[in-house]
Backbone as JSON Lines, residues from 0, in Angstrom:
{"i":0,"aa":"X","n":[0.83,-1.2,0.0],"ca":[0.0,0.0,0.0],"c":[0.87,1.26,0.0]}
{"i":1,"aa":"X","n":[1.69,1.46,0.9],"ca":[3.3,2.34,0.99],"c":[3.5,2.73,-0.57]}
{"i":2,"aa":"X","n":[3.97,1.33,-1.15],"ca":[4.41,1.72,-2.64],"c":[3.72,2.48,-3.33]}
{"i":3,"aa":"X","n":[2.54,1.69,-3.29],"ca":[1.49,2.2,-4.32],"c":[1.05,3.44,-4.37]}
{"i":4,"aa":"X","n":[1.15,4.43,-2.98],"ca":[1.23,5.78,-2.82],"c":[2.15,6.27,-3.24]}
{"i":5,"aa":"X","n":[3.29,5.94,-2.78],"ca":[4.31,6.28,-3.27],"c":[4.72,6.81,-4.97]}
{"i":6,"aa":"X","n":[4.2,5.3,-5.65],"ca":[4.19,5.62,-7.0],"c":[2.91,6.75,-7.34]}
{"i":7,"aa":"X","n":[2.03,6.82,-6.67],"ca":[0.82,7.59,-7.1],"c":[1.64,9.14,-7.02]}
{"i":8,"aa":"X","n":[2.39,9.43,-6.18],"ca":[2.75,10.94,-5.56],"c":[3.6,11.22,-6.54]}
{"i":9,"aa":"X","n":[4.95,9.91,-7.03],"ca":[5.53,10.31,-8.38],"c":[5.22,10.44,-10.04]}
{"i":10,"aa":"X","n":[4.49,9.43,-9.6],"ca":[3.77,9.66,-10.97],"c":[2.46,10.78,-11.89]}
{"i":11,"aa":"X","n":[1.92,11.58,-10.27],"ca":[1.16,12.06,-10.56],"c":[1.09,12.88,-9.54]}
{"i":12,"aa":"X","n":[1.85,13.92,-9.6],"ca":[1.93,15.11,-8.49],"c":[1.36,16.05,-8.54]}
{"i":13,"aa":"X","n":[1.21,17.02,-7.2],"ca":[0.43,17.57,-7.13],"c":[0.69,18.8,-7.83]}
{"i":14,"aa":"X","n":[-0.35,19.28,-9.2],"ca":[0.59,20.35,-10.31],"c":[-1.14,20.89,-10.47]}
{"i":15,"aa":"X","n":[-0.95,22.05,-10.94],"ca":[-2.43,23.16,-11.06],"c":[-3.03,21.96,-12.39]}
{"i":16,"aa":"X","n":[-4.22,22.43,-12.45],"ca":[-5.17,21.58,-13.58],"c":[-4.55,21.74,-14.91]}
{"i":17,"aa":"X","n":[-3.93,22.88,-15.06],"ca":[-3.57,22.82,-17.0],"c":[-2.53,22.17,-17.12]}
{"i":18,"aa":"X","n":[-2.17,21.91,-15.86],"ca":[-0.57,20.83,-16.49],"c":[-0.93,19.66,-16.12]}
{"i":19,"aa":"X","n":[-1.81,19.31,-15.88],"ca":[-2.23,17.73,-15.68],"c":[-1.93,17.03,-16.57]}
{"i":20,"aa":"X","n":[-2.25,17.26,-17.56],"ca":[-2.21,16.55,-19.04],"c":[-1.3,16.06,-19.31]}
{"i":21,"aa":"X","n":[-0.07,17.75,-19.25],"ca":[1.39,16.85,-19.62],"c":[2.24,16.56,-18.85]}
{"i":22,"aa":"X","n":[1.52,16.22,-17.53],"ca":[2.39,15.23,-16.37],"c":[1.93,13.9,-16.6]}
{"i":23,"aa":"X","n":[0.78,13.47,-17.25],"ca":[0.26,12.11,-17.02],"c":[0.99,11.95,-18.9]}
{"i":24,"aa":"X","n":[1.13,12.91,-19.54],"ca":[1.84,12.24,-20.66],"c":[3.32,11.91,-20.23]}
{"i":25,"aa":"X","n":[4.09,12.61,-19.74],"ca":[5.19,12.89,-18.68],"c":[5.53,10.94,-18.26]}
{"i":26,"aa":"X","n":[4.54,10.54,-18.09],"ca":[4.3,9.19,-16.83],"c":[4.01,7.79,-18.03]}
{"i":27,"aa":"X","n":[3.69,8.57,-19.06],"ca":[3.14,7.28,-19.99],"c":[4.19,6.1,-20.12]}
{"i":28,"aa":"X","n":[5.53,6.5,-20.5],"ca":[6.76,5.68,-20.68],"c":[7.39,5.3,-19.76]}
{"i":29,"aa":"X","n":[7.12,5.77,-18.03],"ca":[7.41,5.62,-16.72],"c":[6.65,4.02,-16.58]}
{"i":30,"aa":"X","n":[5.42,4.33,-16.87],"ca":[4.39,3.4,-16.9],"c":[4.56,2.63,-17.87]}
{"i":31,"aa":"X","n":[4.38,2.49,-18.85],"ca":[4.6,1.72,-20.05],"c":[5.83,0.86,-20.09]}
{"i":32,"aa":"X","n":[6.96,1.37,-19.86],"ca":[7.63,0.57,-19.98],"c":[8.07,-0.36,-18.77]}
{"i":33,"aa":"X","n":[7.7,-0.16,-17.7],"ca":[7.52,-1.36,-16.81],"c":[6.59,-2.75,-17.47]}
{"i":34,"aa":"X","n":[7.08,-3.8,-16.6],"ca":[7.39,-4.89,-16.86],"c":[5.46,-5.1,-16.65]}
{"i":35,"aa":"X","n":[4.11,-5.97,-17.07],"ca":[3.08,-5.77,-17.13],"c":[2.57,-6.17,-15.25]}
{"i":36,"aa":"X","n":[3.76,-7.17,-14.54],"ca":[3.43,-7.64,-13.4],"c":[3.57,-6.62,-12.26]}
{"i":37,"aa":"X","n":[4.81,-5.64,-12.93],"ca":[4.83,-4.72,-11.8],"c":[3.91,-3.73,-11.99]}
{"i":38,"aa":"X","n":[3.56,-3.29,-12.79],"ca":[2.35,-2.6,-13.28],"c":[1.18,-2.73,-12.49]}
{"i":39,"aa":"X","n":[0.9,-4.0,-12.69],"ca":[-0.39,-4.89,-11.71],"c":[-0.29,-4.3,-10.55]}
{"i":40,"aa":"X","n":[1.48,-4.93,-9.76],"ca":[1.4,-4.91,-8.4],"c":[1.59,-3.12,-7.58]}
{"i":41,"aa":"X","n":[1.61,-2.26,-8.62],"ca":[1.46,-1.05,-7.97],"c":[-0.26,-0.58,-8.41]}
{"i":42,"aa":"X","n":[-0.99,-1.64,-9.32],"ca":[-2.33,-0.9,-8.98],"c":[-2.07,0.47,-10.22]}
{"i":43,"aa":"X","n":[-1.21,0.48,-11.3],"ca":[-1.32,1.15,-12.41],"c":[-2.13,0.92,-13.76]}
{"i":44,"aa":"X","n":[-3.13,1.34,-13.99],"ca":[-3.99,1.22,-15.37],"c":[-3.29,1.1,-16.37]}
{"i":45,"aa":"X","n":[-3.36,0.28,-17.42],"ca":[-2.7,-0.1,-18.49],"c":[-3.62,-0.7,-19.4]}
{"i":46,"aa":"X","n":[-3.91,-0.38,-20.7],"ca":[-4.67,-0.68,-21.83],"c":[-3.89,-0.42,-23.29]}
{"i":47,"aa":"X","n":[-5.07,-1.07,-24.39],"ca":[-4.25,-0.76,-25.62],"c":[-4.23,0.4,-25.87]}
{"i":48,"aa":"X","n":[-5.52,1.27,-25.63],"ca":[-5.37,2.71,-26.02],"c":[-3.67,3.04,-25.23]}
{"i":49,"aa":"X","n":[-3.4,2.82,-24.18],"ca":[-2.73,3.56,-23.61],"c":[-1.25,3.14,-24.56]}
{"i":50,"aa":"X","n":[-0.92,1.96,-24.7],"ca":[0.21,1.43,-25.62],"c":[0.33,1.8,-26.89]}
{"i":51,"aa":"X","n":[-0.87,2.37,-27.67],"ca":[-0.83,2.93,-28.68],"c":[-0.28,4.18,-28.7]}
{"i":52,"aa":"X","n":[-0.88,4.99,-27.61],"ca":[-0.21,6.35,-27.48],"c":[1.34,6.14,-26.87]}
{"i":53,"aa":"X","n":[1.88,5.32,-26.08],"ca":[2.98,5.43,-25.79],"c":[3.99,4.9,-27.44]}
{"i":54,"aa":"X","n":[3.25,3.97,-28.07],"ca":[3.95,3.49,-29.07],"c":[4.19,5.28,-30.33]}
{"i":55,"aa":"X","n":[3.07,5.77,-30.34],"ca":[3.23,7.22,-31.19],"c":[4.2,8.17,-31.05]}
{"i":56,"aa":"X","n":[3.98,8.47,-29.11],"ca":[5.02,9.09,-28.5],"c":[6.43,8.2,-28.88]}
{"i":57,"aa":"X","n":[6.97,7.4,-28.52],"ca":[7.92,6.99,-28.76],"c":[8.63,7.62,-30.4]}
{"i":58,"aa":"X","n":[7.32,6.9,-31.58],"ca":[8.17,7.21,-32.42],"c":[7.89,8.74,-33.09]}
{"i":59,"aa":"X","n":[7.24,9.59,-31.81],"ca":[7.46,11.25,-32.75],"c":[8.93,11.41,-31.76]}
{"i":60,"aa":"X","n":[9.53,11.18,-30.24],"ca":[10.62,11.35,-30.12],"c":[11.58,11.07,-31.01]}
{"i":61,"aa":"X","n":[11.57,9.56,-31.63],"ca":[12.91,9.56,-32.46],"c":[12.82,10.22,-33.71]}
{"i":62,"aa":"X","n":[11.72,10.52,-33.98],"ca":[11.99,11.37,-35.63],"c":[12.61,12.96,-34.76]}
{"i":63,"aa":"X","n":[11.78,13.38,-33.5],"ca":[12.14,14.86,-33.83],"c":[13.54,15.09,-33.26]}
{"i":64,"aa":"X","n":[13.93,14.02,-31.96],"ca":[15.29,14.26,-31.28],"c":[16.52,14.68,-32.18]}
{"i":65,"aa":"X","n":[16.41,14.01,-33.11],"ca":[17.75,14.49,-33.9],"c":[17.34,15.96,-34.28]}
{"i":66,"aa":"X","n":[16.43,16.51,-34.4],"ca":[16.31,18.03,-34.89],"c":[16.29,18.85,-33.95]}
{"i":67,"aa":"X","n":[16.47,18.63,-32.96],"ca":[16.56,19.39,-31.71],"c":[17.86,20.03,-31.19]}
{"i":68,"aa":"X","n":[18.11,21.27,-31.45],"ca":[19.64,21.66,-31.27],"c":[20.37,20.98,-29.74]}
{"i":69,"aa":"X","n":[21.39,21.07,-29.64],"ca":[22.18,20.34,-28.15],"c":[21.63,20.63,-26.87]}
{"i":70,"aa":"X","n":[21.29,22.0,-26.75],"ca":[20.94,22.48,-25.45],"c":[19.13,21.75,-25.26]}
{"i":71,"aa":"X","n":[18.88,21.32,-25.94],"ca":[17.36,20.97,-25.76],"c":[17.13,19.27,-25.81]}
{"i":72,"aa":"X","n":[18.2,18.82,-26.5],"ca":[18.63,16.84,-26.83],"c":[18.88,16.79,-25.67]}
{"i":73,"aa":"X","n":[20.02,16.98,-25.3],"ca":[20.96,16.57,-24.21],"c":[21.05,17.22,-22.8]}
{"i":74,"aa":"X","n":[20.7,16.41,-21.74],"ca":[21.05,17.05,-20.67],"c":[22.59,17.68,-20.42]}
{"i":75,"aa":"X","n":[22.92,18.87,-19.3],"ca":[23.49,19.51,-19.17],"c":[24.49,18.81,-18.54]}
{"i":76,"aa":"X","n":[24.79,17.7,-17.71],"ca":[26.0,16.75,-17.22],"c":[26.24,15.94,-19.24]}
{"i":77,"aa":"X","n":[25.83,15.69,-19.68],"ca":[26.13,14.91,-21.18],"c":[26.86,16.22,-21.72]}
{"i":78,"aa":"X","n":[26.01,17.55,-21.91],"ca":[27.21,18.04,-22.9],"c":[28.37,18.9,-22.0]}
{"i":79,"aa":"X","n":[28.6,18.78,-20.82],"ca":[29.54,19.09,-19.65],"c":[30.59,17.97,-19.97]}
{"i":80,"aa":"X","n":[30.53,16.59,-20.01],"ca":[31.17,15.73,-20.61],"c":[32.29,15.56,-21.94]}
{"i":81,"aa":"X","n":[30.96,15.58,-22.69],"ca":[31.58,16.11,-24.09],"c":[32.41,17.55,-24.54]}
{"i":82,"aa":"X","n":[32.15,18.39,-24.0],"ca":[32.88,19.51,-24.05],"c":[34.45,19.24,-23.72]}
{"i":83,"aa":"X","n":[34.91,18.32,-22.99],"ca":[36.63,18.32,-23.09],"c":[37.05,17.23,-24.41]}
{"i":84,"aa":"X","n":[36.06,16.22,-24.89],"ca":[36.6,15.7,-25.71],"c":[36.27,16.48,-26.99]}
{"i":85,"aa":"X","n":[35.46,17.57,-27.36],"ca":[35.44,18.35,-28.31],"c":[36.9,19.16,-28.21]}
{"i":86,"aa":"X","n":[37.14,19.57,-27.25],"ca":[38.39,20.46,-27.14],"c":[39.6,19.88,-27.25]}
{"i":87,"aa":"X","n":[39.91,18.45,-27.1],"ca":[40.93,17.84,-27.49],"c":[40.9,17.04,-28.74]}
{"i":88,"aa":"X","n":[40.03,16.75,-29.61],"ca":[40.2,16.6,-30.57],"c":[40.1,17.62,-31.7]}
{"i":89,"aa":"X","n":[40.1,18.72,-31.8],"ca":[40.38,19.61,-32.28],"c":[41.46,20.41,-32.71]}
């Protein structure tokens, strides 16, 4: 029961009504891609509608990620990283 709150508070926090939407889209691939038993055992809804939309989402990320300049792809520890091997191979 612990968990299952638990996951309820991360998955679906407490945010004003207009961002509801894109916190529970936010949660789709959180959700989705767990395994279908653990799913069960936290008491998370799961259907085809819902796999369909995670399957869409998925593939509008990989078409648009590559068009997305660095600062918006990549978190800020990734291109903190890369920045010394840009500078030494140069």
């Amino acid at each position: 029961d612990e968990a299952r709150a638990l996951a309820h508070q991360v998955l679906a926090p407490p945010v004003p009504r207009p961002l509801r939407p894109i916190f529970r889209l936010a949660a789709l691939p959180a959700v989705g891609l767990l395994p279908p038993a653990i799913r069960k055992g936290y008491g998370l809804p799961w259907s085809a509608g819902r796999q369909r939309l995670l399957t869409v989402l998925a593939a509008a990320s990989r078409g648009s990620l590559p068009l997305l300049p660095p600062p918006l792809r990549y978190w800020a520890a990734a291109r903190r990283s890369e920045a010394p091997r840009a500078r030494t191979s140069s």
